[in-house]
N, C-alpha and C positions, 0 to 999 in steps of 0.2 A: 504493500500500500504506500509505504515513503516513496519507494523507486517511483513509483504511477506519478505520485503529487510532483516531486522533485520535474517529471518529466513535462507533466502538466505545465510547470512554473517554466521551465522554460522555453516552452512552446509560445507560451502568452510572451513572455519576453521577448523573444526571436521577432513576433507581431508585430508588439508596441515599437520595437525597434527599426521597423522597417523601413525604410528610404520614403519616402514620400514618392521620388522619383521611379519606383518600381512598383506603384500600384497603380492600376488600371488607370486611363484618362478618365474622365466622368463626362460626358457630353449631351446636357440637355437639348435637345430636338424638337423642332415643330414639326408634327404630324405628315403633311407633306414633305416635310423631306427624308421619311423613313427609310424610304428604298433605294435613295441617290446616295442618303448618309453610308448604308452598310456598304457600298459601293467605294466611295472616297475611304471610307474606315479599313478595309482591305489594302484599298491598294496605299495609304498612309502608315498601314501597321507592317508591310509587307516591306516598305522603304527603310521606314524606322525601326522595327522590332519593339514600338511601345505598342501594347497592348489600349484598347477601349471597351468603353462602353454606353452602349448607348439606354436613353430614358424618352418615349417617345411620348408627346400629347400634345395639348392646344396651347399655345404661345402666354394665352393668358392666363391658364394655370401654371403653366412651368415659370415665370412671373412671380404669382403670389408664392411659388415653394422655394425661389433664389430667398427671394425678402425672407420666407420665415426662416433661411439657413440650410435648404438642402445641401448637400454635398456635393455640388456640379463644379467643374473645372472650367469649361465653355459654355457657353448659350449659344444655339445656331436658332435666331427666330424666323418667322414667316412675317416679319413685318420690322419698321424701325422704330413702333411708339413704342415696345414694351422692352427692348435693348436699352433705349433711352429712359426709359424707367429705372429702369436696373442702376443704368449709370447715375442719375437722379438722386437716386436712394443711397448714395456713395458705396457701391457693390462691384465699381467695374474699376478694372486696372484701366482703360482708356476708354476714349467714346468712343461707340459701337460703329461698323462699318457696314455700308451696303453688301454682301457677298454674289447677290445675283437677284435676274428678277422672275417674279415666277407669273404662269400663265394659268388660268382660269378656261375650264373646260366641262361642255356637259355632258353628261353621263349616262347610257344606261345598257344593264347585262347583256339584256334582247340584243342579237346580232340582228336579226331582221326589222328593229324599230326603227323609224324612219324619226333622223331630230334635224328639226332647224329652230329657228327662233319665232315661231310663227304660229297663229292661233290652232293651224291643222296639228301641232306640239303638242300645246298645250290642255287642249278640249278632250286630248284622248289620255290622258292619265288622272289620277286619281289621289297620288302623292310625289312631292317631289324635294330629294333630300339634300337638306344646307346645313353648312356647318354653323354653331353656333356664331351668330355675328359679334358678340357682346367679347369674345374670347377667341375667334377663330378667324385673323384676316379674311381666309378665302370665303369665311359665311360672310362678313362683313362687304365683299368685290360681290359675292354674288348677288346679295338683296342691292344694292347699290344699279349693277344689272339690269334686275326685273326693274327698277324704279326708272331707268333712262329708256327703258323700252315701254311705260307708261302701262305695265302690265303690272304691277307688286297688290294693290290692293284686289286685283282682280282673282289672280293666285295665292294672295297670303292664308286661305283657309288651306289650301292644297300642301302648304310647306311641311315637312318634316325637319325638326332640328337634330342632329347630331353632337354629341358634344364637343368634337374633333372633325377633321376629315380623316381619320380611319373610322371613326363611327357612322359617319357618312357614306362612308364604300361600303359598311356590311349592310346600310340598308338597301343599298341599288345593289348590292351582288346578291343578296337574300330577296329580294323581289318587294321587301316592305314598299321600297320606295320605287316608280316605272322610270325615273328618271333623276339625275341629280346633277349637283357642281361638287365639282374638284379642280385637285392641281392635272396640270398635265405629264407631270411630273408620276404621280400615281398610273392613269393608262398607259405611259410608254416604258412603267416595269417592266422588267422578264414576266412577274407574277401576275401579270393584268393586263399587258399587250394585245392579248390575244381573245380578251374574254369582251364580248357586247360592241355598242358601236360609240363614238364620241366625237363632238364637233366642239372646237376653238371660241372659244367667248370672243368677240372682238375685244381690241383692246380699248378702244374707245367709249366700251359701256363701265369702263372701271376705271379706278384711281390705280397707276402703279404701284406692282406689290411688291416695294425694294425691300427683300430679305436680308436681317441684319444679323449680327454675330459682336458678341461681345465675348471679352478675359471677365472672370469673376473675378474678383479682388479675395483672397485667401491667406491667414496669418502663416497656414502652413496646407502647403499642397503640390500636383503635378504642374506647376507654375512656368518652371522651363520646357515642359513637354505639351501645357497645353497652348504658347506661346507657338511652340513646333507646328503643331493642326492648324492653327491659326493662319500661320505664314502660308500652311499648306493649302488652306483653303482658297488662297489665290494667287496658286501656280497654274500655270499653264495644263498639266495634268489635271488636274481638281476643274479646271477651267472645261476641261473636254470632257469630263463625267459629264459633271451640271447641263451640257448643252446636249447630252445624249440622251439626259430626260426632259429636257423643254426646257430649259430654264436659260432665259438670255444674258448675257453675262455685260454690266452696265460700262460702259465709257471710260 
């Protein structure tokens, strides 16, 4: 029983002792960018040999969990108000930076449904799924949308909310919802390429959606490594993922 504790005791020690620089990055993520992040995250970890990890939701919850003190290294958001928050809040090592801009796209499983942005769209479904506007840029671009296309009051009974845009993809891949908004970023996954049909939001029915990225300010953490992502995220390589799922890379 001594030997076990003794062994115990140094186990925990060996832990407590650990380099900062040798545990996992922490990489808060907005929902849209799930499947570009695991993508950059590969071929980052594969350069460097740091290891990550990712934590995925809606911009404006990963937001309120920076402020209460989660344990993120990076913040990669879907917008610039809530980076700027962060930094606001004095939480960021510097002010947050555009990393790309993302597209707005509607959605639905049916290969065979026919979508444009036109009453013959509209009239024939029954729900149509957006991501929370209040906490999810893209729900935010989407109501925005229907509002320039003079349709929102028309269709606001028909909306489903999502709390994310991944909660928003299981309603249009599970049928809850016959049509929805997302990134384009999400259908031009491996994972989703191939499933239903989607057509391009113009971009003139939205406000640009400059995705931003901020350093968390941290007394003690992967500070030089996640400075590394950072820089990584706008190299030239990271530049040619992003643009392989929709995302336009700004000026």
């Amino acid at each position: 029983m001594s030997k076990l504790i003794v062994l115990l005791s140094t186990c925990l020690l060996l832990f407590s002792c650990q380099s900062p620089k040798n545990r996992p990055l922490n990489i808060a993520t907005a929902a849209n960018m799930q499947f570009a992040m695991k993508a950059l995250i590969e071929d980052f970890s594969l350069q460097t040999g740091i290891e990550c990890e990712m934590v995925t939701s809606s911009s404006g919850k990963l937001t309120a969990q920076i402020i209460e003190g989660a344990p993120y290294d990076i913040f990669v958001a879907a917008n610039m108000k809530y980076p700027k928050a962060i930094f606001d809040a004095g939480l960021g090592e510097k002010s947050p930076q555009i990393y790309a801009l993302g597209k707005l796209v509607l959605w639905s499983a049916k290969e065979e449904k026919h979508i444009d942005l036109t009453e013959s769209t509209w009239s024939t479904v029954s729900h149509i799924a957006v991501a929370n506007p209040k906490t999810a840029p893209y729900g935010e671009a989407a109501i925005h949308a229907l509002q320039q296309l003079e349709i929102y009051d028309e269709l606001e009974n028909k909306l489903v909310f999502g709390e994310s845009i991944s909660q928003t993809n299981q309603f249009i891949l599970s049928g809850v919802a016959e049509l929805g908004f997302t990134a384009m970023s999400v259908v031009k996954s491996p994972a989703m390429k191939s499933k239903g049909a989607w057509i391009k939001v113009p971009d003139s029915l939205y406000q640009s959606i400059e995705q931003g990225v901020i350093l968390i300010k941290k007394e003690e953490g992967n500070s030089e490594n996640a400075s590394k992502f950072y820089e990584f995220l706008f190299s030239q390589k990271a530049h040619e993922i992003l643009k392989e799922y929709g995302y336009e890379i700004p000026a």
